[in-house]
MARBA-3410 file (N, C-alpha, C, O; in Angstrom, 1 decimal):
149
0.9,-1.2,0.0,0.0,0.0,0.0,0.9,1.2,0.0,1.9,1.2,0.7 ~ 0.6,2.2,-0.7,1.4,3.5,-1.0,0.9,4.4,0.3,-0.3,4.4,0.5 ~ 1.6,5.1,1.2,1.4,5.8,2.2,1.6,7.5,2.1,2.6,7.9,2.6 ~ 0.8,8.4,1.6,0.8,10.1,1.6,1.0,10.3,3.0,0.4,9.8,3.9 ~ 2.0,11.1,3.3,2.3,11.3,4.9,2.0,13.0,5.3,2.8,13.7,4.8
1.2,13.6,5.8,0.9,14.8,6.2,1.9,15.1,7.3,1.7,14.3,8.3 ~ 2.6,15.9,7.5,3.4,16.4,8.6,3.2,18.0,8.8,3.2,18.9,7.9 ~ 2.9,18.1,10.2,2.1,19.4,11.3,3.3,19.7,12.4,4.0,18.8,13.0 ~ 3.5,21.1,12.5,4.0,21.6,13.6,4.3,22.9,14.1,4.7,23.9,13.6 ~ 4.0,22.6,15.1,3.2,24.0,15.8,3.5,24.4,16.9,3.5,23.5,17.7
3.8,25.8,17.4,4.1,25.9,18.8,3.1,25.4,20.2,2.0,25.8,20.3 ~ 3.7,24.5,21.0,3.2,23.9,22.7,4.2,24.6,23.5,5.4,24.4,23.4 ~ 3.3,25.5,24.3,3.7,26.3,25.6,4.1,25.4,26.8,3.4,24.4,26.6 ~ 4.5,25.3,27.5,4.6,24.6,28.8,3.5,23.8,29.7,3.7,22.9,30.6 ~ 2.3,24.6,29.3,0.9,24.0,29.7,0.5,23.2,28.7,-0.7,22.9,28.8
1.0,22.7,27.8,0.7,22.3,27.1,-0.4,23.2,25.7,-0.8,22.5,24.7 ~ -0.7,24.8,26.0,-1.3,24.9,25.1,-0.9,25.7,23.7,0.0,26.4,24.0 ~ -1.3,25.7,22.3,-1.0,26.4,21.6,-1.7,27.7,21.6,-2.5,27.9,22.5 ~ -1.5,28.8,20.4,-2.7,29.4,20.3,-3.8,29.3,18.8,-3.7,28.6,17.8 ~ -4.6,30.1,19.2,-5.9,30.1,18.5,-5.5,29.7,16.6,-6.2,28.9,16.0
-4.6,30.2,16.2,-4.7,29.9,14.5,-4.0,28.5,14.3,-4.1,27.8,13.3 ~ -3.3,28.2,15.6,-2.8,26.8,15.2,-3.7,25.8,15.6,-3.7,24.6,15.2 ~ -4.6,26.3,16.5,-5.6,25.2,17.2,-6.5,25.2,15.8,-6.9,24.0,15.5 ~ -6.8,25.8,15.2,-8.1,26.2,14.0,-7.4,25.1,13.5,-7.9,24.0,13.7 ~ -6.1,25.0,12.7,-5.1,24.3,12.2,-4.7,22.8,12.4,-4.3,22.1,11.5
-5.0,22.4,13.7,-4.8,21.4,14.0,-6.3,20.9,13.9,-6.5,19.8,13.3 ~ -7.4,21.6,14.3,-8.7,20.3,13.8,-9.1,20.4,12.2,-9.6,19.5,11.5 ~ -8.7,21.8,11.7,-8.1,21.8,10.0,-7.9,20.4,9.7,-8.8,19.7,9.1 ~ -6.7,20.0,10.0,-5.5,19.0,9.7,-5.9,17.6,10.2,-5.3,16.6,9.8 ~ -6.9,17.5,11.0,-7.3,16.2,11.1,-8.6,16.1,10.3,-8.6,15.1,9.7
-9.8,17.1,9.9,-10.3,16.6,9.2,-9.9,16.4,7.9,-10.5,15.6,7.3 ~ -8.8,17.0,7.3,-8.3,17.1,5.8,-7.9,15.6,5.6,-8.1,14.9,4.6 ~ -6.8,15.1,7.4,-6.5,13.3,7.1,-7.4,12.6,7.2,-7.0,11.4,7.2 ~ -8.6,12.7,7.3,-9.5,12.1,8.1,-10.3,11.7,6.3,-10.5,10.6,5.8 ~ -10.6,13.2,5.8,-11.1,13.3,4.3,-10.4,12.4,3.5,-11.0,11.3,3.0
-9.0,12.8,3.2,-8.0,12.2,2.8,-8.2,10.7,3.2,-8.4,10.0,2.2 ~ -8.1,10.2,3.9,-8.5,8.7,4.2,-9.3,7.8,3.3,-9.0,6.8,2.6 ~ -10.8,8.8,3.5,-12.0,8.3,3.2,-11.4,8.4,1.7,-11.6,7.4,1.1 ~ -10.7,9.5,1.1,-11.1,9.4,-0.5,-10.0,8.2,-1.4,-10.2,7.5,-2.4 ~ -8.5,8.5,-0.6,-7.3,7.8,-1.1,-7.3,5.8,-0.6,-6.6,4.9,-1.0
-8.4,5.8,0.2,-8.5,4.1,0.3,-9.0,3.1,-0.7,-8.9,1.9,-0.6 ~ -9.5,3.6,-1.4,-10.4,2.9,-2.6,-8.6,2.7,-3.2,-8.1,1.6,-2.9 ~ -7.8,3.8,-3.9,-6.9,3.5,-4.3,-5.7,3.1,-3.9,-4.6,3.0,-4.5 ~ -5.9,2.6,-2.4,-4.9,1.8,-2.1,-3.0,3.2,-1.5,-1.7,3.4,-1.5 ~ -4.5,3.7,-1.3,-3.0,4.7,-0.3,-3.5,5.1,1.5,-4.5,5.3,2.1
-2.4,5.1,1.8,-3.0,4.9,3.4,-2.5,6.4,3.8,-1.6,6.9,3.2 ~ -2.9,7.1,4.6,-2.9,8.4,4.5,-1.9,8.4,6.3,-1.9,7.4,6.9 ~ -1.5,9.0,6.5,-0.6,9.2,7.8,-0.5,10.6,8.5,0.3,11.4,7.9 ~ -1.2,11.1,9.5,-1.0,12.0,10.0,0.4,12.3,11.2,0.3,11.9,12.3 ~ 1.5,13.0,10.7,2.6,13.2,11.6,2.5,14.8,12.8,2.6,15.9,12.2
2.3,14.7,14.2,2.5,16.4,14.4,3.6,15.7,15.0,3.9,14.5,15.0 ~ 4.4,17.3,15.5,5.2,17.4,16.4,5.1,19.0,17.2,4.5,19.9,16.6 ~ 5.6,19.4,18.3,5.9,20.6,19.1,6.9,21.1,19.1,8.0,20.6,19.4 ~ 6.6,22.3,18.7,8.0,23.3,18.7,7.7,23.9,20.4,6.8,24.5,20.9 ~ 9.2,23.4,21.0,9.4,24.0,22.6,9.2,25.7,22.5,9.5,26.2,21.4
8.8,26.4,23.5,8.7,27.8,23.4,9.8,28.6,23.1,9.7,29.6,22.5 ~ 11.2,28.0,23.4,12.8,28.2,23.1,12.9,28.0,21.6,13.2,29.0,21.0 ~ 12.6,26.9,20.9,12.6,26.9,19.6,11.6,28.0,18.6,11.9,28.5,17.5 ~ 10.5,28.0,19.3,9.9,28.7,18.4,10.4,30.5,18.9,10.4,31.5,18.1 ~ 10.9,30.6,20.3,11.6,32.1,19.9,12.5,31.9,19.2,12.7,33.0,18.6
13.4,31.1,18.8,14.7,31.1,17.5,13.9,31.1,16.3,14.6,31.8,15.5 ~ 12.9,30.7,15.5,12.3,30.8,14.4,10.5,30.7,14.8,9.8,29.7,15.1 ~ 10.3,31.7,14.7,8.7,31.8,15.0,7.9,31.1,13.7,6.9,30.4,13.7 ~ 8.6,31.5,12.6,7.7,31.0,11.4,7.9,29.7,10.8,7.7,29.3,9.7 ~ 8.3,29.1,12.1,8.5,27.3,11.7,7.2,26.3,12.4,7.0,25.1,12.2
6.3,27.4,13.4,5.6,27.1,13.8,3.8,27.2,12.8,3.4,28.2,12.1 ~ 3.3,26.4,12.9,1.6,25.9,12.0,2.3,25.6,10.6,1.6,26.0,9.7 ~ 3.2,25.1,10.3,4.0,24.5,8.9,3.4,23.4,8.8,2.9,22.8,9.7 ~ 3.4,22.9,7.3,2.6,21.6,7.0,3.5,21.5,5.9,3.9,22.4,5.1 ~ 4.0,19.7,5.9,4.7,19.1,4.6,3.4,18.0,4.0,2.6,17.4,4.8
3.4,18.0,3.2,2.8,16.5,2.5,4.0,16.1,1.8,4.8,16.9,1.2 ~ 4.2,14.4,1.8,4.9,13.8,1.1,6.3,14.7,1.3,6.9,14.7,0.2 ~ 7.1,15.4,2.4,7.5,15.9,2.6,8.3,17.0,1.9,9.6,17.0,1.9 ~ 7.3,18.0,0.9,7.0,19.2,0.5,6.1,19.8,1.1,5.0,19.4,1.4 ~ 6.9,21.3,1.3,5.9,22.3,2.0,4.5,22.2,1.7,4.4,21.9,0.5
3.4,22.4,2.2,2.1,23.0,1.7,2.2,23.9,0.5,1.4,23.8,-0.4 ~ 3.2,24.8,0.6,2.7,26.3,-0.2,3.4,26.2,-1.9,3.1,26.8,-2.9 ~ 4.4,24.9,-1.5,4.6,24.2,-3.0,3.6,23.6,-3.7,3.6,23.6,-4.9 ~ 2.3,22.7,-2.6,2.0,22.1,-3.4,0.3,23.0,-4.2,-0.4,22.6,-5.0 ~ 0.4,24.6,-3.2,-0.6,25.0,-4.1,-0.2,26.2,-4.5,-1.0,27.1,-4.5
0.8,26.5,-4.8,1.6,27.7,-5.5,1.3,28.7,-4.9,1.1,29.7,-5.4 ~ 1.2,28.4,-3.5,1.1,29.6,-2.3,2.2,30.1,-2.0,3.2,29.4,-2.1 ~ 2.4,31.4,-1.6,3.7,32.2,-0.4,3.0,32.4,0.8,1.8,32.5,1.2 ~ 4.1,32.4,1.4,4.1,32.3,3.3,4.6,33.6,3.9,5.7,34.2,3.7 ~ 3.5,33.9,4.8,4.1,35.7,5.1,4.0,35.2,6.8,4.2,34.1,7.2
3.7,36.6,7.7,3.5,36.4,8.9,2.7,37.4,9.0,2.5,38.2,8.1 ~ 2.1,37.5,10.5,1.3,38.7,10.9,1.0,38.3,13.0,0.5,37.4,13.6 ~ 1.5,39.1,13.2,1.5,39.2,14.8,0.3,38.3,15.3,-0.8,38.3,14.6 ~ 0.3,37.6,16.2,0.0,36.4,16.9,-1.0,36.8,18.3,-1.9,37.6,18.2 ~ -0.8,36.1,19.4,-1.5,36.3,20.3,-1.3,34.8,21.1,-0.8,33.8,20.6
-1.8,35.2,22.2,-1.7,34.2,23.3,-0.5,33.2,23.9,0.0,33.7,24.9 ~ 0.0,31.9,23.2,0.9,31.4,23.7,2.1,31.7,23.1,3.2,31.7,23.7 ~ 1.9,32.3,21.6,3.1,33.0,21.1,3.4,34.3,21.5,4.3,34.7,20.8 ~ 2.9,35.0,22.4,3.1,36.8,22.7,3.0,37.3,21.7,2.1,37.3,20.9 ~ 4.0,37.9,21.7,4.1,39.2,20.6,4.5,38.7,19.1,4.4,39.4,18.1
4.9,37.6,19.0,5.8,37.1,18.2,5.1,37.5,16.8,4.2,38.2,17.1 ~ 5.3,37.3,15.6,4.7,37.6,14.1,4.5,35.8,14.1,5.4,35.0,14.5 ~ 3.5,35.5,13.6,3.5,33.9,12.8,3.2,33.6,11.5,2.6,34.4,10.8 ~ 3.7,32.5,11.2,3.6,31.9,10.1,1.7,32.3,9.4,0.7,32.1,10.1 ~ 1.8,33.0,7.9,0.4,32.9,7.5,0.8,32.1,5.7,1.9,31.9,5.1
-0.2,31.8,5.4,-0.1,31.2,3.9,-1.2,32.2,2.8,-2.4,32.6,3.1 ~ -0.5,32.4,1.8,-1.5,33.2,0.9,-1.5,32.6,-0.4,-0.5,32.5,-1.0 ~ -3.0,32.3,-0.9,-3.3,31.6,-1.7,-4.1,32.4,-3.0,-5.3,32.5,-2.7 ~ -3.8,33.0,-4.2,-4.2,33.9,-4.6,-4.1,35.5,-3.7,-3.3,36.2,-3.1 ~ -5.7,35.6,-4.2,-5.3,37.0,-3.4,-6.1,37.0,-1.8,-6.6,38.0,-1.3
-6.1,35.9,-1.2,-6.2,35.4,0.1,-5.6,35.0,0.9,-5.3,33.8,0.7 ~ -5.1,35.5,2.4,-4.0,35.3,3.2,-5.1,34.5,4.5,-6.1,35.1,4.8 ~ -4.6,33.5,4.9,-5.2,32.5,6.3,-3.9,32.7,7.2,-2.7,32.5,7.0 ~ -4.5,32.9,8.2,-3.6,32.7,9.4,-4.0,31.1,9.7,-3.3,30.3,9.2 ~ -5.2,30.8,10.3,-5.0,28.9,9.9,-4.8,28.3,8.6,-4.8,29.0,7.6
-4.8,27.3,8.7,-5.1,26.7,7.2,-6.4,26.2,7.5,-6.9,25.8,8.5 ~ -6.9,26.4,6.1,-8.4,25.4,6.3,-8.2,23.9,5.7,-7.2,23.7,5.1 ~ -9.0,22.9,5.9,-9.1,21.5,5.3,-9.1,21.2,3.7,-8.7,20.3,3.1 ~ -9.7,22.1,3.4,-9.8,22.2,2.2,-8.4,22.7,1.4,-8.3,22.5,0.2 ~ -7.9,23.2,1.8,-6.5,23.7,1.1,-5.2,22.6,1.4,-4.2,22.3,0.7
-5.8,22.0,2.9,-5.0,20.7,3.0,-5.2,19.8,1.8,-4.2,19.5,1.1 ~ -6.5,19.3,1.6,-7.4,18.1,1.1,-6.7,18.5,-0.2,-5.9,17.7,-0.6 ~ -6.9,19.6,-1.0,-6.3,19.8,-2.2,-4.8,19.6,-2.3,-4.4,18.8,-3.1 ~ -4.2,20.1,-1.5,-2.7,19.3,-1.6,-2.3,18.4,-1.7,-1.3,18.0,-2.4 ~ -3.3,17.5,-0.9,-3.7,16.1,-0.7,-3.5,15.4,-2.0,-2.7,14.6,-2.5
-4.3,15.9,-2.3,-5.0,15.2,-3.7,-3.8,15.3,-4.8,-3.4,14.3,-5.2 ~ -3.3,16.7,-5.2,-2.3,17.2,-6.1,-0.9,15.9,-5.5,-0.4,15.0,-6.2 ~ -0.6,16.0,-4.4,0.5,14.9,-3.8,0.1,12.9,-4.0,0.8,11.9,-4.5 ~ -0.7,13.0,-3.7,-1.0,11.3,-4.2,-1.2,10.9,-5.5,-1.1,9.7,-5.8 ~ -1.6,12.0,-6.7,-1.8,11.8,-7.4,0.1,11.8,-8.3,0.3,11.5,-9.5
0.7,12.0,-7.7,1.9,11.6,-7.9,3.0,11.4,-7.2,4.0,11.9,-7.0 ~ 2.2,10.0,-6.8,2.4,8.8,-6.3,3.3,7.3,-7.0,2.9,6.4,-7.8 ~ 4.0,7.5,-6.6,4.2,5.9,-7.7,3.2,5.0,-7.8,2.3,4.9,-7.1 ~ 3.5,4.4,-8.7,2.2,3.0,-8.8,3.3,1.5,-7.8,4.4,1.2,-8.2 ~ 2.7,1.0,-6.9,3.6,0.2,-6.8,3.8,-0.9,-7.3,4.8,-1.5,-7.3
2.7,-1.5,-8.0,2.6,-2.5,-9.0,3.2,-1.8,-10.6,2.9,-0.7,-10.9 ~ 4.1,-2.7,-11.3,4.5,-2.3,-12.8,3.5,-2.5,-13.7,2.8,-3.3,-13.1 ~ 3.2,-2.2,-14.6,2.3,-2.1,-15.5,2.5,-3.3,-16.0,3.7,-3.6,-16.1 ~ 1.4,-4.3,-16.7,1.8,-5.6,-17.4,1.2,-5.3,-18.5,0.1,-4.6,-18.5 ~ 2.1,-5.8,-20.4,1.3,-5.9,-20.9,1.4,-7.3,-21.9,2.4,-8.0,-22.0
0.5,-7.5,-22.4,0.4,-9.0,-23.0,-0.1,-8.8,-24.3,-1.1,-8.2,-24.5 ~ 0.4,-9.3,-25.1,0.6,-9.8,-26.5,-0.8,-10.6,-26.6,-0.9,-11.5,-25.8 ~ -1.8,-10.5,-27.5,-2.7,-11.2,-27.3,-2.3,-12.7,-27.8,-1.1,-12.8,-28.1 ~ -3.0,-13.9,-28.0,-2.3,-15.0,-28.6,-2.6,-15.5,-30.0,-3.7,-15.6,-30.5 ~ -1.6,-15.7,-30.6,-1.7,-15.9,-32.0,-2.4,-17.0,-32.1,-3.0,-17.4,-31.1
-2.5,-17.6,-33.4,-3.5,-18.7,-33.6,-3.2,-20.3,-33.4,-3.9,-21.2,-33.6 ~ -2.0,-20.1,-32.8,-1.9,-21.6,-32.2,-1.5,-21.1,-30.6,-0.5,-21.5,-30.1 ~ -2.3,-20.4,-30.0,-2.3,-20.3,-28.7,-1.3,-19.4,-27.7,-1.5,-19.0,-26.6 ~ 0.0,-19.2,-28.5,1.2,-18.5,-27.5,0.4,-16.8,-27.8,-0.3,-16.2,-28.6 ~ 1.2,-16.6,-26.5,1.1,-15.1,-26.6,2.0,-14.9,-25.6,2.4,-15.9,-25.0
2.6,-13.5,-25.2,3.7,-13.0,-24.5,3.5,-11.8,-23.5,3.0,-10.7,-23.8 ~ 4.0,-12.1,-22.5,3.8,-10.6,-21.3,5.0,-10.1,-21.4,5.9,-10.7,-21.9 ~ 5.1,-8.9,-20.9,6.0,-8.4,-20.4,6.0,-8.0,-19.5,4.8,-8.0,-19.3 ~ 6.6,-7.3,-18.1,6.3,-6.5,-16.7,7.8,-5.4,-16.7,8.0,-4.7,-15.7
END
C-alpha cells in the first residue's frame, strides 16, 4: 500500500497549550486526514498524519517554523503555489509575528481542510504505482502469446 504522509508543527507552551490559528489548524488537519483517508483508500494509499511541538525556546529562534505543513514531505505552499508571510500572533506566542499562507489573493492565518485536502489530492496523485504495468501480447493462432512486466 502507497502511504501520503501529512506532517504538522506548531508551537506547545509549557501547559501544554498552543494558540488560536494553530488550534483552527490542528482540527483543520485532522479533518483534511481524516477526508484524505476516506477518499485515497479505494486506491490503495494509506494516509498518515505526523504532528510534532516546537518548545517555546525553539519557536523564539524561528517563530515562522511554527503551524508549517509538509505532504509527502514538500511544504504546503509548493503544493498549491502559495507564499508564506506572517502577521502578529496572540496568546501562547506573545508578541511574536506567525507563520500565515497566501493563496491567490487570500492570506489565512489557519489553514483550512480544504486547502490541505487539495494538496492532498495534487500529492497522491503523484504517487508511484507500486505494482508495474503488465502488458500482453494477445495469442496468435496456435495459442502462445507474451507478457511483459
Amino acid at each position: 500500500m502507497k502511504t501520503l504522509t501529512i506532517r504538522w508543527q506548531r508551537l506547545v507552551d509549557e501547559h501544554g497549550q498552543t494558540c488560536d490559528r494553530c488550534g483552527a489548524t490542528e482540527a483543520a488537519v485532522t479533518r483534511a486526514a481524516a477526508d484524505l483517508r476516506q477518499a485515497l483508500h479505494i486506491l490503495g494509499i494509506e494516509v498518515r498524519l505526523e504532528t510534532s511541538a516546537l518548545s517555546p525556546a525553539r519557536f523564539a529562534q524561528a517563530p515562522l517554523e511554527s503551524n508549517r505543513l509538509w505532504i509527502d514531505d514538500v511544504p504546503l505552499e509548493q503544493w498549491l503555489g502559495a507564499s508564506t508571510g506572517a502577521s502578529r500572533c496572540c496568546s501562547a506566542c506573545g508578541d511574536a509575528s506567525c507563520r500565515t499562507l497566501s493563496v491567490a489573493d487570500t492570506t489565512y492565518e489557519a489553514i483550512p481542510a480544504e486547502l490541505i485536502v487539495k494538496a492532498g489530492l495534487l500529492a497522491a496523485a503523484r504517487l508511484p504505482d507500486p505494482v508495474p504495468a503488465r502488458c500482453c501480447a494477445p495469442a496468435d493462432k496456435d495459442g502462445n502469446g507474451s507478457c511483459c512486466s
